[in-house]
MIRO-179563 format. One record per residue: residue in one letter; x, y, z of N, C-alpha, C in turn; residue number from 1. Coordinates in Angstrom, 1 decimal, padded with zeros to 4 digits. Atoms other than C-alpha are relative to their C-alpha. Last residue first. Layout:
BEGIN
+----+--------+--------+--------+--------+--------+--------+--------+--------+--------+-----+
| aa |    n_x |    n_y |    n_z |   ca_x |   ca_y |   ca_z |    c_x |    c_y |    c_z |   i |
+----+--------+--------+--------+--------+--------+--------+--------+--------+--------+-----+
|  A |      X |      Y |      Z |      X |      Y |      Z |      X |      Y |      Z | NUM |
...
+----+--------+--------+--------+--------+--------+--------+--------+--------+--------+-----+
***
This chain:
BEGIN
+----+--------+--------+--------+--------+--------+--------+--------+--------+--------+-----+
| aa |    n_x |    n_y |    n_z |   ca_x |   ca_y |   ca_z |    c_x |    c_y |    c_z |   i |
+----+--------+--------+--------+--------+--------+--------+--------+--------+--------+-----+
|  X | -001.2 |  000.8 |  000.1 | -023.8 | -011.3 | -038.0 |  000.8 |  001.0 |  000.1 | 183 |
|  X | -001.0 | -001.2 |  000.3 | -027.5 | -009.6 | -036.7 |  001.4 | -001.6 | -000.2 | 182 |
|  X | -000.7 |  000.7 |  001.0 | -030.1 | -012.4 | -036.4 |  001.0 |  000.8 | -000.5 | 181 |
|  X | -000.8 |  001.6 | -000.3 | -030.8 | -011.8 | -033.0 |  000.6 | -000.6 | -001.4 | 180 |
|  X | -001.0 |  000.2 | -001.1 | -030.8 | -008.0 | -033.2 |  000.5 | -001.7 | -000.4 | 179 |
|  X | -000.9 | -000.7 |  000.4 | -032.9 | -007.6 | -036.5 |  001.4 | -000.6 |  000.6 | 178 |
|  X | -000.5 |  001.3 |  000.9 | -035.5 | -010.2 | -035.8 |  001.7 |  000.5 | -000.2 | 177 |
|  X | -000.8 |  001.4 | -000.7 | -035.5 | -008.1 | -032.1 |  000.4 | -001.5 | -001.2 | 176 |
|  X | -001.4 |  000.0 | -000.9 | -035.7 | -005.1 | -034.4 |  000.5 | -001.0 |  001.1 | 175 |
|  X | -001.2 | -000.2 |  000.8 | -038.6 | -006.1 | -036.6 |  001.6 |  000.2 |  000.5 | 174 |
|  X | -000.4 |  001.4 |  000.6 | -040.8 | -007.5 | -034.1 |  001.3 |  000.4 | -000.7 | 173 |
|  X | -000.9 |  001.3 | -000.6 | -040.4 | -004.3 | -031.9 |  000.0 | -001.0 | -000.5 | 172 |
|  X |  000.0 |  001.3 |  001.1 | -041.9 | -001.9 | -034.3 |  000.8 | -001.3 |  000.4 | 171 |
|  X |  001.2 |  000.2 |  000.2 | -043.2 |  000.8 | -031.8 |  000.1 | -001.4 | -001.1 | 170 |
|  X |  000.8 |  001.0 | -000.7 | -040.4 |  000.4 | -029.5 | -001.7 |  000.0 | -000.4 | 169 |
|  X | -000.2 |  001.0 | -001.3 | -037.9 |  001.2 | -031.4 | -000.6 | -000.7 |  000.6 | 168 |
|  X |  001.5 |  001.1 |  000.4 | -040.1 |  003.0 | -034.3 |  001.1 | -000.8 |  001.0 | 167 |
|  X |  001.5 | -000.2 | -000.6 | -037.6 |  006.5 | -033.6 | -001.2 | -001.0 |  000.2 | 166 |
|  X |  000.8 | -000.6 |  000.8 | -034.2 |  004.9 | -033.9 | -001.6 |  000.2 |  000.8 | 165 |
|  X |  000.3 | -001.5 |  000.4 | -032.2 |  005.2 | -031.1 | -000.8 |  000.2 | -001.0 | 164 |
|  X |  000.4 | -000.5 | -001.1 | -031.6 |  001.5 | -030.4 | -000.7 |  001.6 |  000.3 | 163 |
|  X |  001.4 | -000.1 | -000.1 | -030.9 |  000.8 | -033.6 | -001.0 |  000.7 |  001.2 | 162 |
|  X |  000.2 | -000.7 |  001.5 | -027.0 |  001.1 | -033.9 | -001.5 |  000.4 | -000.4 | 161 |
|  X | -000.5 | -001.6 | -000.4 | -026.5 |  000.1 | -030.3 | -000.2 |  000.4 | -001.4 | 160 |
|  X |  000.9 | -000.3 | -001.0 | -028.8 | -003.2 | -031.0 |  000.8 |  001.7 |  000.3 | 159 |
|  X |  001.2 | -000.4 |  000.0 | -026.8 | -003.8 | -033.7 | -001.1 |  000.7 |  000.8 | 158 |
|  X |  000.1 | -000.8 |  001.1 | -023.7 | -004.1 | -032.4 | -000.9 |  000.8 | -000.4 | 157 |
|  X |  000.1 | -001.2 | -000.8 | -025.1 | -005.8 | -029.3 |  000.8 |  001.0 | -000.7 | 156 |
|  X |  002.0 | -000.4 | -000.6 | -026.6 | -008.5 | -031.5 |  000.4 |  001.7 |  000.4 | 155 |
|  X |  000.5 | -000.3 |  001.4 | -022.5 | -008.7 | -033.4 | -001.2 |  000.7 |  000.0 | 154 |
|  X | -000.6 | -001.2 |  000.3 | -021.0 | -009.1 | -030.0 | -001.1 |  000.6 | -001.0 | 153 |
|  X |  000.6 | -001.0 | -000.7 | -023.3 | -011.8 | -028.3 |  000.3 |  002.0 | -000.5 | 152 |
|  X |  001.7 |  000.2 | -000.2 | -022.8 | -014.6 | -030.1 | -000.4 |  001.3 |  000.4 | 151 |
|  X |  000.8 | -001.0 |  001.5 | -019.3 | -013.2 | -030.7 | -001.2 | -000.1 | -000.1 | 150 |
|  X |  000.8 | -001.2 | -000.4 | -018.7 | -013.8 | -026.4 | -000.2 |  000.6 | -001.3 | 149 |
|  X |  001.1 |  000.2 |  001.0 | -017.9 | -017.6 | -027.2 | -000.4 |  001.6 |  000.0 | 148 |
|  X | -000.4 | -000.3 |  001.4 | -014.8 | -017.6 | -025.1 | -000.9 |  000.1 | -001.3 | 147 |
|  X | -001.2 |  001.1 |  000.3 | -015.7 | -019.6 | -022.1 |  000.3 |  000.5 | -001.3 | 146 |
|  X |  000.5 |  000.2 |  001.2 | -018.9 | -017.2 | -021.8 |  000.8 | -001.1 | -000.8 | 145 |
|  X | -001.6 |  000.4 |  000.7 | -018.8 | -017.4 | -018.1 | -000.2 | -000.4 | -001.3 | 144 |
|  X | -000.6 | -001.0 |  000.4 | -022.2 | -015.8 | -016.7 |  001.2 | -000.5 | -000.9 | 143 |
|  X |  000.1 | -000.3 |  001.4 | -023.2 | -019.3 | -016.3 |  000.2 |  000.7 | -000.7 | 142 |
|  X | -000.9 |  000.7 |  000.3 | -020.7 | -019.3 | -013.1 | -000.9 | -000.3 | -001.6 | 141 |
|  X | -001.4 | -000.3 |  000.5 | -022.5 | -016.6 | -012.0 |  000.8 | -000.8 | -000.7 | 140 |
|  X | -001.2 | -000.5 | -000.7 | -025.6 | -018.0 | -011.9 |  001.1 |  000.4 | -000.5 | 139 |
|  X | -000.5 |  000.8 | -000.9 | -028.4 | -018.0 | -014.3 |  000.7 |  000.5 |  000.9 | 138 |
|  X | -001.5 |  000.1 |  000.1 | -028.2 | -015.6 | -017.4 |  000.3 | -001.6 |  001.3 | 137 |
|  X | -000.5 |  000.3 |  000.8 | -032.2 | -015.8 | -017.5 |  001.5 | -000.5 | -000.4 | 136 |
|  X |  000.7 |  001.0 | -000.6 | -032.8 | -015.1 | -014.0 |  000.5 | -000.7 | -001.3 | 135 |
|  X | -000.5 |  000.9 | -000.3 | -030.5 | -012.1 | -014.9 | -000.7 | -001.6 |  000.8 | 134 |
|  X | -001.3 |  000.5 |  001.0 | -032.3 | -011.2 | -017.6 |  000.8 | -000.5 |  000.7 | 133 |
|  X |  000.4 |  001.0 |  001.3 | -035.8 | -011.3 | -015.6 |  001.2 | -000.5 | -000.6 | 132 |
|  X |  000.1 |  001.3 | -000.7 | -034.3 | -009.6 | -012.2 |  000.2 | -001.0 | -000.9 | 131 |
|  X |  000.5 |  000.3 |  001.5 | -033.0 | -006.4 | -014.6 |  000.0 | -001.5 |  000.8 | 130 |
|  X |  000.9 | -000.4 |  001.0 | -031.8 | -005.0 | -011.0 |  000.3 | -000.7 | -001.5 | 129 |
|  X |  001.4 |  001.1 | -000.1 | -030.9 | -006.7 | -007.8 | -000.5 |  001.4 | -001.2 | 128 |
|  X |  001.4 | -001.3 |  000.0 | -028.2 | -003.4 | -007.0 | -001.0 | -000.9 | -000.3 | 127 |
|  X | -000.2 | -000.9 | -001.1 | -025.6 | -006.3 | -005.6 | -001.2 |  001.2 | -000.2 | 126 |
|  X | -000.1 |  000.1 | -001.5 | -026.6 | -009.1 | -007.6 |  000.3 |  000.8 |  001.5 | 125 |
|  X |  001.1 |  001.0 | -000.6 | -027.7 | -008.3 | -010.9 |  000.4 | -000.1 |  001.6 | 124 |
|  X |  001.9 | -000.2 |  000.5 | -025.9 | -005.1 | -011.4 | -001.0 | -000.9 |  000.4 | 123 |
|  X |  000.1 | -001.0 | -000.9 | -022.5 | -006.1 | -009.4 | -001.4 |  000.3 | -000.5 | 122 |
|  X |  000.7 |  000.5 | -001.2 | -023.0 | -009.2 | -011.3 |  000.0 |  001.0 |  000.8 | 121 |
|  X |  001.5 |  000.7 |  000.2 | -022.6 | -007.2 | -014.7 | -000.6 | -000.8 |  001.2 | 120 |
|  X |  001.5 | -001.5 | -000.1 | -019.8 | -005.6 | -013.2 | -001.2 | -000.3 | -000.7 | 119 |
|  X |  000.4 | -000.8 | -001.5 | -018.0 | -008.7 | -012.3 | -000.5 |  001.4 | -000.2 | 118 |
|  X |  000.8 |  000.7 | -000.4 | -018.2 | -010.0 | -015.9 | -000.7 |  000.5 |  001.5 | 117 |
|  X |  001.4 | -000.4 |  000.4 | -016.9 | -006.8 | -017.5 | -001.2 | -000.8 |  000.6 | 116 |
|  X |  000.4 | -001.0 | -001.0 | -014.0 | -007.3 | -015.1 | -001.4 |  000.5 | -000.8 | 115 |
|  X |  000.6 |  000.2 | -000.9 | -013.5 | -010.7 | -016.5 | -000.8 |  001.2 |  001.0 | 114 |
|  X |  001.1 |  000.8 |  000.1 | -013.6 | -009.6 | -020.0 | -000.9 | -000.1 |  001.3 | 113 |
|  X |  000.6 | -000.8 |  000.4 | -010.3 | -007.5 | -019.7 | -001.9 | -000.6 |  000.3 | 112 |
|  X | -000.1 | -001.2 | -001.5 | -008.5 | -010.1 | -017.6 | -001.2 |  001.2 | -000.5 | 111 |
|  X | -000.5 | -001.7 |  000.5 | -009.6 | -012.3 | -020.7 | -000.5 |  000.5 |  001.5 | 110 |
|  X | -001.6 | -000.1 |  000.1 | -010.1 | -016.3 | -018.9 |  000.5 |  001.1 | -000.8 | 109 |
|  X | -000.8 |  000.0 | -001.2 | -013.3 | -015.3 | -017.2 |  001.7 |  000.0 | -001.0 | 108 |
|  X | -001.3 |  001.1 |  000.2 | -014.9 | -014.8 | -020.9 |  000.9 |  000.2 |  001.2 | 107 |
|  X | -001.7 | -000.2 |  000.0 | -017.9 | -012.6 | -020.5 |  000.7 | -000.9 |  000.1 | 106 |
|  X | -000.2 | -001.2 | -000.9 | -022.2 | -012.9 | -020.8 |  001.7 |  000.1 | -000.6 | 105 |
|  X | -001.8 |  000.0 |  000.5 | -023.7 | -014.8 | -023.5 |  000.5 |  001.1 |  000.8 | 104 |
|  X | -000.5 | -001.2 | -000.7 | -027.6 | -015.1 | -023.1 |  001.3 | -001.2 |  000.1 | 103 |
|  X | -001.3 |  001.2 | -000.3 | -028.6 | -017.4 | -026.5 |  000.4 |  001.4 |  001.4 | 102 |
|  X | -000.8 | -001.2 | -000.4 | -032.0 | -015.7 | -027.5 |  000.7 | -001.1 |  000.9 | 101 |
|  X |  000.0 | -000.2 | -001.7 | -033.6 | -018.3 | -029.3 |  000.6 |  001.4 |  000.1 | 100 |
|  X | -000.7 |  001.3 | -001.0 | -033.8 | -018.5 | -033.3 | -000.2 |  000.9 |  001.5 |  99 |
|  X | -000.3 | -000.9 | -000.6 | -037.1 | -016.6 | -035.3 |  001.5 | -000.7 |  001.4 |  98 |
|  X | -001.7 |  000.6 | -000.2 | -038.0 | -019.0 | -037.6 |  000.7 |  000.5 |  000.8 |  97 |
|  X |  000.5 |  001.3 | -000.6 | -042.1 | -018.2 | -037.1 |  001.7 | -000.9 |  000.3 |  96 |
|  X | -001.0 |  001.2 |  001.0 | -041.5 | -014.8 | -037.6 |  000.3 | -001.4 |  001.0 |  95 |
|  X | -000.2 | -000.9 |  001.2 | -044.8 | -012.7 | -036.6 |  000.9 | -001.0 | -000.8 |  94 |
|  X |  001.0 |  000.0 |  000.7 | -045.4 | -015.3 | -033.9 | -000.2 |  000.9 | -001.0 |  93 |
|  X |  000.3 |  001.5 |  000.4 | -042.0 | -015.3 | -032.8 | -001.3 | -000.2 | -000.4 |  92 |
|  X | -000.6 |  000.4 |  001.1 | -041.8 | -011.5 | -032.6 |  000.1 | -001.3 | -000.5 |  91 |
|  X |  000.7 | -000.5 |  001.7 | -044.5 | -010.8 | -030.2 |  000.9 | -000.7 | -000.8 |  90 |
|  X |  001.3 |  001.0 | -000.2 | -042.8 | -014.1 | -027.6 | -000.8 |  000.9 | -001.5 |  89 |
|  X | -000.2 |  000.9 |  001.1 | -039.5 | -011.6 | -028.4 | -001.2 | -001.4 |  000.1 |  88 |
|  X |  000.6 |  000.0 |  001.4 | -040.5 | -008.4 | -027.1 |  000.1 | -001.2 | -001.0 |  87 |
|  X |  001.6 | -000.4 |  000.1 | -039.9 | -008.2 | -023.5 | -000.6 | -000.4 | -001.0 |  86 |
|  X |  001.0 |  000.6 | -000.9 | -036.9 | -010.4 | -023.4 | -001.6 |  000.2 |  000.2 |  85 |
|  X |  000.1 |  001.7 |  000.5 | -035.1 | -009.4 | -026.4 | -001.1 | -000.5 |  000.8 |  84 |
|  X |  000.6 | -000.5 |  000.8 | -035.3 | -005.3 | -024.4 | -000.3 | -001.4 | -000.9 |  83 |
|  X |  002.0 | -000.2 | -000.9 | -034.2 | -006.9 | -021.4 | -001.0 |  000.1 | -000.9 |  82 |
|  X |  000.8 |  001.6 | -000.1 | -031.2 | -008.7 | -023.5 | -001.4 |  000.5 |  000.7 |  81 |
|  X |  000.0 |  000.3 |  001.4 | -029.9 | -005.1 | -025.0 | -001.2 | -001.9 |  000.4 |  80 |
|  X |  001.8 | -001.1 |  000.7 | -030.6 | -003.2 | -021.8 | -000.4 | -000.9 | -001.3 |  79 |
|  X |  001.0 |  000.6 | -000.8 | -028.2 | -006.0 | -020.4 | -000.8 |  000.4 | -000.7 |  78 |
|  X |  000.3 |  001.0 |  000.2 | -026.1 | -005.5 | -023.3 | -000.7 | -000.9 |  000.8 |  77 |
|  X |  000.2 |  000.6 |  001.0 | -025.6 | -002.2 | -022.9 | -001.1 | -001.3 | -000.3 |  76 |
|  X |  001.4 | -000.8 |  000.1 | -025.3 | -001.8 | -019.6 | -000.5 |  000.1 | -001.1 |  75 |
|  X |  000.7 |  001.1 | -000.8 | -022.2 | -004.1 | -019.8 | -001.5 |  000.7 | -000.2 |  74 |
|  X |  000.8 |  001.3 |  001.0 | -021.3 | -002.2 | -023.0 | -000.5 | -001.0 |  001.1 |  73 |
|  X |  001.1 |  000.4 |  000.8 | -021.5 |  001.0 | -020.5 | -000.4 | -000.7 | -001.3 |  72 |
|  X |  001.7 |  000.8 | -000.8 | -019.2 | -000.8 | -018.1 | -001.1 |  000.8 | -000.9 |  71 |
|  X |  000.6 |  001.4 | -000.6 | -016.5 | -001.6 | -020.5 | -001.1 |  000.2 |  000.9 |  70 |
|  X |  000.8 |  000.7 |  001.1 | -016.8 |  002.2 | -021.9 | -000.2 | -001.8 |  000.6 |  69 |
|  X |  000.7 | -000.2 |  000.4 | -016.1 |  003.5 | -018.5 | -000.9 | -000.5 | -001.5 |  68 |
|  X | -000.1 | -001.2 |  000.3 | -013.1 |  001.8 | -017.6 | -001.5 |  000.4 | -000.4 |  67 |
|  X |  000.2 |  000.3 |  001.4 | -013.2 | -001.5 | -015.6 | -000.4 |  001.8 | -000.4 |  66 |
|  X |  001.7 | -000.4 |  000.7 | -011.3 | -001.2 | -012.8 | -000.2 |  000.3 | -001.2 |  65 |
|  X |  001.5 |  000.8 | -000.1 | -008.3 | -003.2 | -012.2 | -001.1 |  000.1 |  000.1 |  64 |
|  X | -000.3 |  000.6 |  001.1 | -005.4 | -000.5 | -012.9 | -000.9 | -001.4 | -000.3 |  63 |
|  X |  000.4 | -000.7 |  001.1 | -006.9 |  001.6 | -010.5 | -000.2 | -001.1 | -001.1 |  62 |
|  X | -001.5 | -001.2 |  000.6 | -006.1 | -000.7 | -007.7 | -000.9 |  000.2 | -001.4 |  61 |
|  X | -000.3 |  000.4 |  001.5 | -009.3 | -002.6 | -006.3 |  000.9 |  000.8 | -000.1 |  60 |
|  X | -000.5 | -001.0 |  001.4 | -009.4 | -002.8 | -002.8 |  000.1 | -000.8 | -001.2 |  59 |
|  X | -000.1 | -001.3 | -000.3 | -011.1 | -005.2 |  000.2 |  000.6 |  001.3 | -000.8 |  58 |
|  X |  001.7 | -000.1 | -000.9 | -012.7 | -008.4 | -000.8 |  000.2 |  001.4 |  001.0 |  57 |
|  X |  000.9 | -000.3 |  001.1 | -009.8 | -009.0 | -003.4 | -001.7 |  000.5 |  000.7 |  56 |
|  X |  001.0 |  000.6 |  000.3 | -007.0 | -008.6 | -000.6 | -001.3 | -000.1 | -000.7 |  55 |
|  X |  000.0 |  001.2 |  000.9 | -004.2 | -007.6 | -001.8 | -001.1 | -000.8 |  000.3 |  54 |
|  X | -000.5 |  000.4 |  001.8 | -004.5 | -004.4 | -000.8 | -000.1 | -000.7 | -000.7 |  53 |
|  X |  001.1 | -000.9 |  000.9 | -006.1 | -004.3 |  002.6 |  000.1 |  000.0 | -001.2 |  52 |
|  X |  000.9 |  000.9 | -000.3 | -003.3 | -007.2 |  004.1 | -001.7 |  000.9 | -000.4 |  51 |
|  X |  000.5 |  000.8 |  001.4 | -000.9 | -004.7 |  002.6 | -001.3 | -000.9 | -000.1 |  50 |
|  X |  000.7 | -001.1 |  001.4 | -001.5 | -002.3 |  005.1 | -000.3 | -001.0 | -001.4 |  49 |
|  X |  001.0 |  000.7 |  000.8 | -000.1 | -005.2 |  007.6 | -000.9 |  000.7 | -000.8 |  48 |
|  X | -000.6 |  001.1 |  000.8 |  003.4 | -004.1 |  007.3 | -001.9 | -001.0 | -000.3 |  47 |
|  X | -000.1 | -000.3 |  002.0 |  002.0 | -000.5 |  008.1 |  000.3 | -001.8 | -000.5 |  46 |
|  X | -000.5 |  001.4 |  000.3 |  000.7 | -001.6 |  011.8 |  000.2 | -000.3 | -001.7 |  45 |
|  X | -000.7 | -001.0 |  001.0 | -000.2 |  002.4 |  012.8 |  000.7 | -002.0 | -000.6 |  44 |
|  X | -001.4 |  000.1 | -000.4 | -002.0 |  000.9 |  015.9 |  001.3 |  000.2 | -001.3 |  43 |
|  X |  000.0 | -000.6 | -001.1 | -005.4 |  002.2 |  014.6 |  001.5 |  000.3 |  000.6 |  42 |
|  X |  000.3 | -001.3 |  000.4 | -004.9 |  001.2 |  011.0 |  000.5 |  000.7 |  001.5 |  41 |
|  X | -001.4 |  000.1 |  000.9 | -004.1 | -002.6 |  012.1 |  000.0 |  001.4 | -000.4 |  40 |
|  X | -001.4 |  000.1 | -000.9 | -006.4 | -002.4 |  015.3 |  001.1 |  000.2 | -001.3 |  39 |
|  X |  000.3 | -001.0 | -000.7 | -009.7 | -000.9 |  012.7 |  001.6 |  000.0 |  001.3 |  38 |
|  X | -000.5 | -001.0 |  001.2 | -008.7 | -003.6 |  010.0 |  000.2 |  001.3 |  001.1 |  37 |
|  X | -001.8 |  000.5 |  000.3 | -008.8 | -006.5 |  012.4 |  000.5 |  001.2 | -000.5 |  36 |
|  X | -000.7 | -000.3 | -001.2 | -012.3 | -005.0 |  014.0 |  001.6 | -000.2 |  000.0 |  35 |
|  X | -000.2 | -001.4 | -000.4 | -013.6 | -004.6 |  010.5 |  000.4 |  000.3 |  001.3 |  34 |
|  X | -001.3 | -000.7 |  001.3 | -012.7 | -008.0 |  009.7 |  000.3 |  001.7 |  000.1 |  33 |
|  X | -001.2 |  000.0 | -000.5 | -014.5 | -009.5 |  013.2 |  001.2 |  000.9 | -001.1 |  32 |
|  X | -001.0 | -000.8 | -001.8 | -016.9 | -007.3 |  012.7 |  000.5 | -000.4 |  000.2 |  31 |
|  X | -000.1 | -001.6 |  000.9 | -017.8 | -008.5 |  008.5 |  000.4 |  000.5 |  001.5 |  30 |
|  X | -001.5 | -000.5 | -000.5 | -017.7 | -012.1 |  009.9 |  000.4 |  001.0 | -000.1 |  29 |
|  X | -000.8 |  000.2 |  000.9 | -021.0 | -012.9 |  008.2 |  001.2 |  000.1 |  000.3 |  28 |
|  X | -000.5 |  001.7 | -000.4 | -023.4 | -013.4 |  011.2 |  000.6 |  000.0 | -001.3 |  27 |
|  X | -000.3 |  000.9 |  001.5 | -024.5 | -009.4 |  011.1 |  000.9 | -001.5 |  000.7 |  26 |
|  X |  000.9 |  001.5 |  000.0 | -025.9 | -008.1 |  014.5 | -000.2 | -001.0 | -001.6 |  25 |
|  X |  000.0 |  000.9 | -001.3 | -023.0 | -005.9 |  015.3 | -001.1 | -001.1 | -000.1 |  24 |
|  X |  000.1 |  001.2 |  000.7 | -022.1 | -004.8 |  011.6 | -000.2 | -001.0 |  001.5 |  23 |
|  X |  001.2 |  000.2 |  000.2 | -022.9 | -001.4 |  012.6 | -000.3 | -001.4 | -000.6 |  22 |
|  X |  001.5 | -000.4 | -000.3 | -020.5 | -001.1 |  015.1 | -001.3 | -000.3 | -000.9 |  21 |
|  X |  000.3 |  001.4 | -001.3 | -017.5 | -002.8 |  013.2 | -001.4 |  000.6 |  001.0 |  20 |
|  X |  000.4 |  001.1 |  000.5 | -018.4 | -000.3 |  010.6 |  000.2 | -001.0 |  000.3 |  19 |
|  X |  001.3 | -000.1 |  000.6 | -017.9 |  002.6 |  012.5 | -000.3 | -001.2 | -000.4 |  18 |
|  X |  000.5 |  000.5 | -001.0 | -014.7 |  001.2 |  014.0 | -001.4 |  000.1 | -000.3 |  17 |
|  X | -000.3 |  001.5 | -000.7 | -013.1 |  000.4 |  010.5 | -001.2 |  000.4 |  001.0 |  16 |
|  X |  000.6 |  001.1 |  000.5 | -013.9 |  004.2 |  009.4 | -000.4 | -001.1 |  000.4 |  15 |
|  X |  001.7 | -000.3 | -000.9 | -013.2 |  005.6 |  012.6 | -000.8 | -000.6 | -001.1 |  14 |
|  X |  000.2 |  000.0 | -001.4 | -009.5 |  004.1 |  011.9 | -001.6 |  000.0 |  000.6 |  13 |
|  X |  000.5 |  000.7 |  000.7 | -009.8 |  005.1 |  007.7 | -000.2 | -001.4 |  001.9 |  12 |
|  X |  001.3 |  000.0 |  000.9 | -009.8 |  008.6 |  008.8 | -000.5 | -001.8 |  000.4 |  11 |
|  X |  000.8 | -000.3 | -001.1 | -007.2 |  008.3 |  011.9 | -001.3 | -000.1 | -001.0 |  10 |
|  X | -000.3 |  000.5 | -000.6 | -004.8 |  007.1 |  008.8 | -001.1 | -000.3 |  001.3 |   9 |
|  X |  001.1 |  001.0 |  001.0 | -006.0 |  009.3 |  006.3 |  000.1 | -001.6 |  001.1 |   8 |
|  X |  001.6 | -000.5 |  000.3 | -005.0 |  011.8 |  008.9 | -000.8 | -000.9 | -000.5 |   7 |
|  X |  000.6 |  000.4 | -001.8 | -001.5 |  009.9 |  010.0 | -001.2 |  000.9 | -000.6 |   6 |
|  X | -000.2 | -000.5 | -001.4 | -000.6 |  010.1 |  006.6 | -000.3 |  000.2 |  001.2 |   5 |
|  X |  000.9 | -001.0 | -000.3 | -000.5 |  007.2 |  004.0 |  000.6 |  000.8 |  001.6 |   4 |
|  X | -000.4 | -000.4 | -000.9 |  002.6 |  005.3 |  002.1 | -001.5 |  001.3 |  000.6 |   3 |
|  X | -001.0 | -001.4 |  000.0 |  001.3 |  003.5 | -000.7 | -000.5 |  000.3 |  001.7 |   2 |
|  X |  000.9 | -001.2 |  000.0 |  000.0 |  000.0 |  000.0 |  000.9 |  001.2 |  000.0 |   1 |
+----+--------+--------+--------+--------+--------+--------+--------+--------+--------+-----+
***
């Protein structure tokens, strides 16, 4: 951890204790962690600073967040499957060949990928919004695209290229034939 000064120091101190206080009737360990973190800050215990750093359940370094465009193609392509989801039962009775909708999340093994994965669960799972598509995606571990994520590129191509037009959501058959069969 870079070198901090006794302010940020006494800050991140009342931090810790605060949130060992309010984690008094939680049964997840979150007070004993914030009472480790609150003695190791408190008592100025720099060698265990790193023990905040490296661990993945307490910092991200810059260089591991996903940049603005990765998270709005995650938002994207949620908006992009909610939007599939509402309208594609009309569309299959209009076009009778109409294929599935294949949900294709991110590729764990691209570093890049993965952090687009964890911010798509941050959406479903932490803020519990777009319930349907992720009910549809499954669990996390279906999230994992294993490398297949052009199923998904080509739609959400399209889908950002249409999305704006004015008959969006008055000609929904036509733009979810559009999306899913986009190459």
């Amino acid at each position: 951890m870079l070198d901090i000064t006794e302010t940020e120091r006494l800050i991140l101190t009342n931090q810790y204790k605060i949130l060992s206080e309010l984690s008094i009737n939680k049964d997840d360990g979150s007070k004993e962690i914030y009472n480790e973190l609150f003695e190791v800050f408190n008592n100025g215990y720099t060698s265990n600073y790193d023990d905040v750093t490296t661990s993945p359940d307490y910092f991200v370094y810059d260089e591991n967040i996903l940049d603005n465009d990765g998270q709005e193609e995650v938002r994207d392509l949620i908006s992009m499957y909610q939007y599939l989801l509402n309208h594609v039962t009309s569309a299959k009775s209009v076009y009778k060949d109409l294929p599935d909708i294949r949900f294709v999340g991110y590729d764990l093994n691209d570093s890049y990928e993965a952090k687009k994965l964890s911010y798509m669960g941050f959406i479903f799972d932490t803020l519990k919004s777009y319930p349907d598509v992720n009910k549809a995606f499954g669990h996390y571990s279906e999230r994992n695209s294993h490398g297949v994520t052009y199923v998904h590129e080509s739609m959400l191509q399209k889908y950002i290229k249409v999305k704006h037009n004015e008959d969006f959501y008055k000609d929904t058959n036509k733009y979810v034939k559009e999306i899913l069969e986009a190459k």
